[in-house]
N, C-alpha and C positions, 0 to 999 in steps of 0.2 A: 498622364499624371506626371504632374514636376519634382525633380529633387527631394525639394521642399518639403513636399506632399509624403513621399517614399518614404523622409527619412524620421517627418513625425508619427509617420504611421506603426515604424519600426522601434519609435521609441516608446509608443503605447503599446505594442504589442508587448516589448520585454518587459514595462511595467506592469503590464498584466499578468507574466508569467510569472513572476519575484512574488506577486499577489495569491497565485495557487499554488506555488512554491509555501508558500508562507502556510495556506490552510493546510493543504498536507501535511505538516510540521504538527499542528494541532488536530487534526484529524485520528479518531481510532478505529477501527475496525476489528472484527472478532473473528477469527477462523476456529474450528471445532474439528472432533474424530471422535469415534467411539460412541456416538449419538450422543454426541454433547458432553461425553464422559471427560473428557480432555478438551481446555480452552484455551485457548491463544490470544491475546492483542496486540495487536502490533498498531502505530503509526502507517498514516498516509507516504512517507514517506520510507519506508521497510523498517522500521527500528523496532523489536519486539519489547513491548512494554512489560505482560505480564502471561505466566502459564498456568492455570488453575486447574486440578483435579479433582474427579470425587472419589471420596473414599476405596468402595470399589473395586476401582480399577487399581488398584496397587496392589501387586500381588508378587510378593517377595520372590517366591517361586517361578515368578514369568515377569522377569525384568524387560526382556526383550520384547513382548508385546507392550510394556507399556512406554518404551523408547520410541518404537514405529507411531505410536497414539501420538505422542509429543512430537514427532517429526512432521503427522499426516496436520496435526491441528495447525503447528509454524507455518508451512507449505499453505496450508489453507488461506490464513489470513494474510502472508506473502503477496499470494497467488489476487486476493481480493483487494488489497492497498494500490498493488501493479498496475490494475485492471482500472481501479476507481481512479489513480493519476494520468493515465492515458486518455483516460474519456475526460476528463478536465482540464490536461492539457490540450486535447483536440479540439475542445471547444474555444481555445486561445488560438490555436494555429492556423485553424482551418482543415487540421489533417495532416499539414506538412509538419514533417519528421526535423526533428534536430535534436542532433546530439548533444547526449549529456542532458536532456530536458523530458526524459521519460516516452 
């Protein structure tokens, strides 16, 4: 393989990735706790958009369980965004790892 070859390969590849870079930007995903009692979204990209409660689960007298509910449901959808840009970056990369690109 020539130069040439290498270095358009590598230009399409980064163009690709600015492309999935780009849908994770728009992308949402939903992380939950509490059977759903507690909701989370967050962006493909980790930015939590919104955190929705039901009724319920607020209970003035146990603040504390419903901070962990809001921490598990974050984590959740965190944990789900992470996972969803790794598998569509590796579908750009081939698998191979580069920093700063999820």
């Amino acid at each position: 393989m020539g130069m040439g070859n290498l270095a358009k390969m590598a230009q399409q590849m980064q163009a690709e990735m600015a492309r999935v870079q780009e849908e994770l930007r728009t992308l949402q995903v939903e992380g939950s706790a509490g059977g759903g009692a507690v909701k989370a979204i967050v962006t493909g990209d980790q930015v939590l958009i919104s955190v929705t409660l039901e009724r319920d689960v607020v209970d003035p007298d146990d603040v504390e369980m419903l901070q962990d509910l809001i921490t598990a449901a974050v984590n959740d959808a965190l944990r789900t965004a992470r996972e969803t840009g790794e598998q569509k970056m590796a579908r750009v990369t081939g698998g191979l790892r580069i920093p700063g690109m999820g």
